[in-house]
C-alpha angles and dihedrals in degrees: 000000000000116000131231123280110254116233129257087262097061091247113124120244114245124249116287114237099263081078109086119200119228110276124221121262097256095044088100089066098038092053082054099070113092120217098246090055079061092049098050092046092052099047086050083047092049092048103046087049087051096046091050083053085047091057096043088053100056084039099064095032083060095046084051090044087050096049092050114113094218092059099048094081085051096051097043087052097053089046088049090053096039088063087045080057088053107080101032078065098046089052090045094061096040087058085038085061101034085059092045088054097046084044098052084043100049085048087051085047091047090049087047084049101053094037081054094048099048090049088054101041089048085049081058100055094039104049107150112251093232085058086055088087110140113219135259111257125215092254089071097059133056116299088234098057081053093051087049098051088042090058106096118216117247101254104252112230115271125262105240108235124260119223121264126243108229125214109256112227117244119190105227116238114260116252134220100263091050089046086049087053101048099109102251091239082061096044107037111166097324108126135232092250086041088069099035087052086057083047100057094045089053094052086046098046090046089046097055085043100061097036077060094050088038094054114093123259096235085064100049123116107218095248080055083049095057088048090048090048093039097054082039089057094059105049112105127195081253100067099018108137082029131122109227139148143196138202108271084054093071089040090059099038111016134058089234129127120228098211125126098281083060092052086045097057088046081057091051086048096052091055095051087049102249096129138007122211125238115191119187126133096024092282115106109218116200100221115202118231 
């Protein structure tokens, strides 16, 4: 192959364009993108950099909305009514759960009842013919023994009925999966024994308050008389029947202290749907589901 002829400077020409350099060992990838396939990555490129900006943006216009002075009273109203909002939910999906479980157990009653039915109905049709006796009547014994089963008893004076112990309402201990479950603003750094403890004394402090409703007047001491009246006081037509208690009722029966971590853990029980809350009167009564 003849070679190029040199300038008159004495430099070489360089090569003419029929002569290709080495190419590097990925060239071969990089030739097959297309440049479509280019395009498209940098557009996605482009629109995934722009929405970040998006998001900055509204980001930083919120954070200026929430520092301005004007909005503040906005914002501290619709938090306000968003915690009214709170318990009427609460309550909604207690009664939401109370209704799921009658209605599993009146499906569970309906299938007894049926099961019940078709075993009696088939005892019917299938009475063994040696069962199938007819009973003696009074003319084929002696006139004297039916004298004696027509005569009717004098009825004996009734008892009068004694009063019936009710079954006094304990709230269950919470478990582990309903503690794990608990959302951590609600929990904070109160334990798993902190709230069953809360728990026992309440059951303590509700079971001393209703053996005192459920003694008779007559053996009351008077002290014993001001607590009756006073748990009869507050009482109202919404929660009559109920089990409930107040504040004043672990004061005066349970080693508890009424400080802000209790009121915490009643929190806690409300939202695993231990207890409801009922205010009226000024007074807050802690109502047992």
């Amino acid at each position: 192959m003849a070679l190029p002829p040199a300038s008159c400077s004495g430099r070489r020409e360089p090569p003419s364009s029929s002569y290709s350099l080495p190419q590097p060992a990925d060239s071969g990838r990089r030739s097959s993108m297309t440049e479509e396939e280019v395009t498209s990555d940098l557009a996605d490129l482009q629109l995934h950099i722009n929405t970040k900006i998006s998001t900055v943006k509204k980001f930083l216009q919120l954070r200026r909305i929430g520092q301005e002075p004007s909005f503040k009273s906005v914002l501290s109203k619709i938090r306000h009514e968003m915690i009214l909002v709170h318990d009427p939910l609460d309550k909604l999906a207690s009664e939401i759960q109370q209704q799921e479980k009658l209605k599993n157990l009146l499906k569970e009653l309906q299938k007894s009842a049926e099961r019940d039915q078709k075993e009696a109905q088939h005892l019917c049709e299938n009475i063994p013919s040696h069962l199938l006796i007819p009973s003696q009547s009074c003319t084929s014994g002696p006139t004297a023994k039916c004298a004696e089963k027509e005569e009717v008893a004098e009825p004996k004076p009734a008892k009068k009925p004694t009063k019936e112990t009710r079954i006094i309402k304990q709230v269950p201990l919470l478990t582990v999966e309903e503690f794990e479950s608990i959302p951590a603003y609600m929990k904070g750094r109160i334990t798993y024994d902190q709230i069953n403890v809360v728990i026992k004394g309440i059951n303590q402090a509700v079971a001393r308050k209703y053996k005192i409703l459920d003694q008779p007047l007559k053996s009351m001491s008077a002290p014993i008389r001001n607590l009756y009246n006073r748990f009869m006081g507050q009482e109202t037509k919404d929660i009559k029947g109920e089990f409930f208690f107040v504040d004043a009722d672990i004061k005066e029966f349970a080693q508890l202290q009424v400080d802000k971590r209790f009121y915490n853990i009643l929190n806690i029980l409300r939202h695993c749907h231990r207890m409801r809350e009922v205010r009226s009167s000024k007074l807050v009564r802690y109502v047992l589901f």
